[in-house]
N, C-alpha and C positions, 0 to 999 in steps of 0.2 A: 730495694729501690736506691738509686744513684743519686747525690744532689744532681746530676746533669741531668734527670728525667723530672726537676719539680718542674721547670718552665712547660713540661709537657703534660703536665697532671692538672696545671692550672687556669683556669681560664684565661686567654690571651686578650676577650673582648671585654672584662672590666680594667676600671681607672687603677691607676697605682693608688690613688686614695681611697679606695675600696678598704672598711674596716676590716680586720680581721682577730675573729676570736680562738687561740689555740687551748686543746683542753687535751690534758696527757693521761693516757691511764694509769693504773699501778701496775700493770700487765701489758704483755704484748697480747693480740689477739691471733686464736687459730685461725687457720685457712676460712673456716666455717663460719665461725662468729664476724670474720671483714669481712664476707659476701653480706650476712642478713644487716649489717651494721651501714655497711654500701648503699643497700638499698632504702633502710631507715631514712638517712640522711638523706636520701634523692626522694624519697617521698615528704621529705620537712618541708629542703628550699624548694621544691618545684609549686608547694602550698603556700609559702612563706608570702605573709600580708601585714602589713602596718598600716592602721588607720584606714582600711580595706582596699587601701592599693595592692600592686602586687610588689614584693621587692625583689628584685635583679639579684638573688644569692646563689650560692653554691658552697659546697659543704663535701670533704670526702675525709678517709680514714688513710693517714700516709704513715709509713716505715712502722705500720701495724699499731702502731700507739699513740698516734696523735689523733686526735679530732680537732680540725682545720673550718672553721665556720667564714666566711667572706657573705659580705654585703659590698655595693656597690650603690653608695649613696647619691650619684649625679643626678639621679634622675627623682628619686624618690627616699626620701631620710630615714633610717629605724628608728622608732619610739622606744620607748621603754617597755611594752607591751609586747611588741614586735622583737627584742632582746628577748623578755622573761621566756615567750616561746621557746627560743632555741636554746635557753636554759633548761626547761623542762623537756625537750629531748635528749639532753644530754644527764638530767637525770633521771631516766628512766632506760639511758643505756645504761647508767652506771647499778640500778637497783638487778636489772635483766642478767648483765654479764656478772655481777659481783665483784667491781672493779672501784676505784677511786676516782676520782679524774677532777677532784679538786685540792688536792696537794701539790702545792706552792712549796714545798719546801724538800720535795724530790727532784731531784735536775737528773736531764740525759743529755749522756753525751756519747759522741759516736767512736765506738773503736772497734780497728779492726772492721767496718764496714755493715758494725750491730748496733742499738741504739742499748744502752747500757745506762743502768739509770744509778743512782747515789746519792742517798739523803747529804743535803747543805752543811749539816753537821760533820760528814766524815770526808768533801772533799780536799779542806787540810790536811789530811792523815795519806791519803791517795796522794798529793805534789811531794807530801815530807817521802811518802816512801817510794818514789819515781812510779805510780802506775800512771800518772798523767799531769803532764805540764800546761802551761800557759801555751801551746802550739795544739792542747787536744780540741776537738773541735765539740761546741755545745749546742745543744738544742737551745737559740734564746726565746723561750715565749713568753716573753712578756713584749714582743712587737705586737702594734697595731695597725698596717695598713700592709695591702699586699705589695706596693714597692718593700717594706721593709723586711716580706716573709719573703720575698725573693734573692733579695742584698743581703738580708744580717739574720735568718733565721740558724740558720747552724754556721757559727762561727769559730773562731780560737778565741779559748775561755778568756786571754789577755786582752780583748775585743770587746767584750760583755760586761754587763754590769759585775760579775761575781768577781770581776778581776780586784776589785774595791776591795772584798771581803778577807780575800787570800791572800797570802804571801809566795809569791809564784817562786820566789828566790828559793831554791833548793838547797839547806846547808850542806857545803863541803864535809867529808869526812877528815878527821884529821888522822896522822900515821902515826 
Protein backbone atom coordinates (compact mmCIF):
# COMPACT_ATOMS: atom_id res chain seq x y z
CA UNK A 1 0.00 0.00 0.00
CA UNK A 2 0.86 3.53 -1.29
CA UNK A 3 0.50 6.64 1.27
CA UNK A 4 -1.41 8.00 -2.01
CA UNK A 5 -4.15 5.03 -1.49
CA UNK A 6 -4.69 5.98 2.43
CA UNK A 7 -7.33 8.82 1.41
CA UNK A 8 -8.82 5.88 -0.34
CA UNK A 9 -8.88 3.22 2.48
CA UNK A 10 -10.37 5.91 4.63
CA UNK A 11 -13.54 6.97 5.25
CA UNK A 12 -14.30 10.25 3.26
CA UNK A 13 -17.71 10.84 5.22
CA UNK A 14 -16.25 11.20 8.97
CA UNK A 15 -14.90 14.66 10.52
CA UNK A 16 -11.28 15.42 10.58
CA UNK A 17 -12.08 15.37 14.36
CA UNK A 18 -12.81 11.97 14.21
CA UNK A 19 -10.62 10.12 17.12
CA UNK A 20 -8.35 7.88 16.02
CA UNK A 21 -6.50 4.95 17.82
CA UNK A 22 -3.46 3.32 16.01
CA UNK A 23 -2.21 -0.02 17.38
CA UNK A 24 1.11 -1.74 15.70
CA UNK A 25 1.88 -5.19 15.78
CA UNK A 26 5.23 -6.80 16.44
CA UNK A 27 4.67 -8.63 13.09
CA UNK A 28 3.51 -7.83 9.71
CA UNK A 29 0.52 -9.97 9.01
CA UNK A 30 0.20 -12.96 6.26
CA UNK A 31 -2.29 -12.59 3.39
CA UNK A 32 -4.42 -14.88 5.70
CA UNK A 33 -4.28 -13.67 9.01
CA UNK A 34 -5.49 -9.62 7.24
CA UNK A 35 -8.42 -11.20 5.65
CA UNK A 36 -9.77 -12.91 9.16
CA UNK A 37 -8.27 -9.69 11.01
CA UNK A 38 -10.46 -7.52 8.06
CA UNK A 39 -13.22 -9.09 9.02
CA UNK A 40 -12.84 -9.12 12.92
CA UNK A 41 -12.71 -5.46 12.92
CA UNK A 42 -15.83 -5.03 10.37
CA UNK A 43 -17.71 -7.19 12.73
CA UNK A 44 -16.45 -4.73 16.05
CA UNK A 45 -17.31 -1.10 14.45
CA UNK A 46 -20.23 -2.26 12.52
CA UNK A 47 -21.47 -3.43 16.56
CA UNK A 48 -19.62 -0.66 18.01
CA UNK A 49 -22.12 1.07 20.79
CA UNK A 50 -21.56 3.69 23.59
CA UNK A 51 -24.03 4.13 26.13
CA UNK A 52 -26.28 1.96 23.51
CA UNK A 53 -26.16 4.40 20.84
CA UNK A 54 -24.51 3.36 17.93
CA UNK A 55 -21.09 4.96 17.09
CA UNK A 56 -20.24 6.17 13.59
CA UNK A 57 -16.68 3.98 13.59
CA UNK A 58 -14.48 2.26 11.30
CA UNK A 59 -11.43 0.20 11.94
CA UNK A 60 -9.14 -1.64 9.20
CA UNK A 61 -5.63 -3.39 9.12
CA UNK A 62 -3.20 -0.93 6.85
CA UNK A 63 0.59 -1.77 5.43
CA UNK A 64 -0.15 -5.18 7.25
CA UNK A 65 0.74 -3.99 10.76
CA UNK A 66 -1.16 -1.43 11.85
CA UNK A 67 -4.55 -1.50 13.50
CA UNK A 68 -6.23 1.87 12.62
CA UNK A 69 -9.43 2.38 14.95
CA UNK A 70 -11.50 5.77 14.10
CA UNK A 71 -14.56 7.01 15.82
CA UNK A 72 -16.35 9.99 14.64
CA UNK A 73 -17.57 11.80 17.50
CA UNK A 74 -20.14 14.60 15.86
CA UNK A 75 -22.74 12.90 16.33
CA UNK A 76 -22.43 10.74 19.18
CA UNK A 77 -19.16 10.78 21.96
CA UNK A 78 -17.11 7.36 23.10
CA UNK A 79 -17.12 6.52 26.72
CA UNK A 80 -14.89 4.88 28.34
CA UNK A 81 -16.64 1.66 28.00
CA UNK A 82 -17.32 2.09 24.41
CA UNK A 83 -12.87 2.70 24.31
CA UNK A 84 -12.38 -0.65 26.71
CA UNK A 85 -14.46 -2.41 23.89
CA UNK A 86 -12.19 -1.80 21.05
CA UNK A 87 -9.43 -2.44 23.44
CA UNK A 88 -10.46 -5.84 24.10
CA UNK A 89 -10.62 -6.45 20.34
CA UNK A 90 -7.47 -5.63 20.05
CA UNK A 91 -6.53 -7.88 22.71
CA UNK A 92 -7.65 -10.65 21.69
CA UNK A 93 -6.07 -10.22 18.18
CA UNK A 94 -3.20 -9.97 19.78
CA UNK A 95 -3.58 -13.32 22.23
CA UNK A 96 -5.09 -15.11 18.63
CA UNK A 97 -2.14 -14.10 16.29
CA UNK A 98 0.72 -14.20 19.00
CA UNK A 99 1.54 -10.68 18.38
CA UNK A 100 2.24 -7.42 20.43
CA UNK A 101 0.55 -4.44 19.68
CA UNK A 102 1.11 -2.54 22.67
CA UNK A 103 4.89 -1.52 22.43
CA UNK A 104 5.30 1.92 22.46
CA UNK A 105 8.86 1.71 22.26
CA UNK A 106 8.97 -0.13 18.67
CA UNK A 107 8.76 2.62 15.96
CA UNK A 108 8.25 1.84 11.96
CA UNK A 109 9.45 3.44 9.46
CA UNK A 110 9.12 3.03 5.79
CA UNK A 111 12.05 2.09 3.59
CA UNK A 112 12.29 1.14 0.45
CA UNK A 113 8.30 1.06 0.28
CA UNK A 114 8.22 -1.72 3.50
CA UNK A 115 7.33 -0.85 6.91
CA UNK A 116 10.44 -1.79 8.87
CA UNK A 117 10.11 -1.57 12.31
CA UNK A 118 13.36 -0.62 15.09
CA UNK A 119 13.30 -0.57 18.67
CA UNK A 120 13.85 3.48 20.19
CA UNK A 121 16.78 2.27 21.62
CA UNK A 122 18.80 1.47 18.47
CA UNK A 123 17.49 4.28 16.21
CA UNK A 124 20.64 6.35 17.29
CA UNK A 125 22.89 3.56 16.01
CA UNK A 126 20.81 3.46 12.61
CA UNK A 127 21.36 7.85 11.84
CA UNK A 128 25.28 7.28 13.34
CA UNK A 129 25.62 4.48 10.77
CA UNK A 130 23.65 6.18 7.70
CA UNK A 131 20.74 3.50 7.40
CA UNK A 132 18.33 6.35 8.13
CA UNK A 133 18.30 10.02 8.30
CA UNK A 134 16.03 12.79 9.50
CA UNK A 135 14.39 12.60 5.52
CA UNK A 136 13.35 8.67 6.53
CA UNK A 137 9.79 8.71 6.68
CA UNK A 138 7.99 7.30 10.10
CA UNK A 139 5.01 5.83 11.10
CA UNK A 140 3.82 8.62 13.88
CA UNK A 141 1.22 6.89 16.07
CA UNK A 142 0.92 8.66 18.40
CA UNK A 143 -1.72 11.12 16.36
CA UNK A 144 -5.22 11.37 17.29
CA UNK A 145 -7.65 12.49 15.01
CA UNK A 146 -8.09 11.51 11.32
CA UNK A 147 -7.11 15.15 9.88
CA UNK A 148 -3.78 14.14 11.60
CA UNK A 149 -3.60 10.39 10.36
CA UNK A 150 -3.97 11.75 7.01
CA UNK A 151 -1.42 14.94 7.22
CA UNK A 152 1.31 13.55 9.86
CA UNK A 153 0.83 9.86 10.14
CA UNK A 154 3.95 8.79 8.14
CA UNK A 155 6.20 11.53 8.11
CA UNK A 156 10.18 12.45 7.97
CA UNK A 157 11.42 11.40 11.42
CA UNK A 158 12.80 15.45 11.61
CA UNK A 159 8.87 16.22 11.55
CA UNK A 160 8.05 13.89 14.59
CA UNK A 161 8.25 13.97 17.94
CA UNK A 162 11.47 11.30 17.91
CA UNK A 163 13.30 14.19 16.24
CA UNK A 164 13.79 15.51 20.09
CA UNK A 165 15.27 12.30 21.15
CA UNK A 166 18.11 11.90 18.27
CA UNK A 167 20.71 13.66 17.04
CA UNK A 168 20.02 13.77 13.34
CA UNK A 169 23.48 15.41 12.77
CA UNK A 170 25.55 12.66 11.24
CA UNK A 171 29.25 12.91 12.37
CA UNK A 172 31.63 13.73 9.61
CA UNK A 173 34.42 11.13 9.11
CA UNK A 174 37.72 12.61 9.57
CA UNK A 175 40.86 11.61 6.95
Amino acid sequence: MQIETLKDLIPADFSDNSRVWIYQSSRAFIEKEEKEIQEQLHQFYSQWHSHGDVVKGWAGLLFRQFIVMMADESEIGVSGCSTDSSVRIIKSIERQYSVNMFDRLMLTFLVKDKAEMLPLNQVQYAIDKGYMDGNTLMFNNVIGTKKELMEKWLVPVKETWLANQVNLEVPQKSN
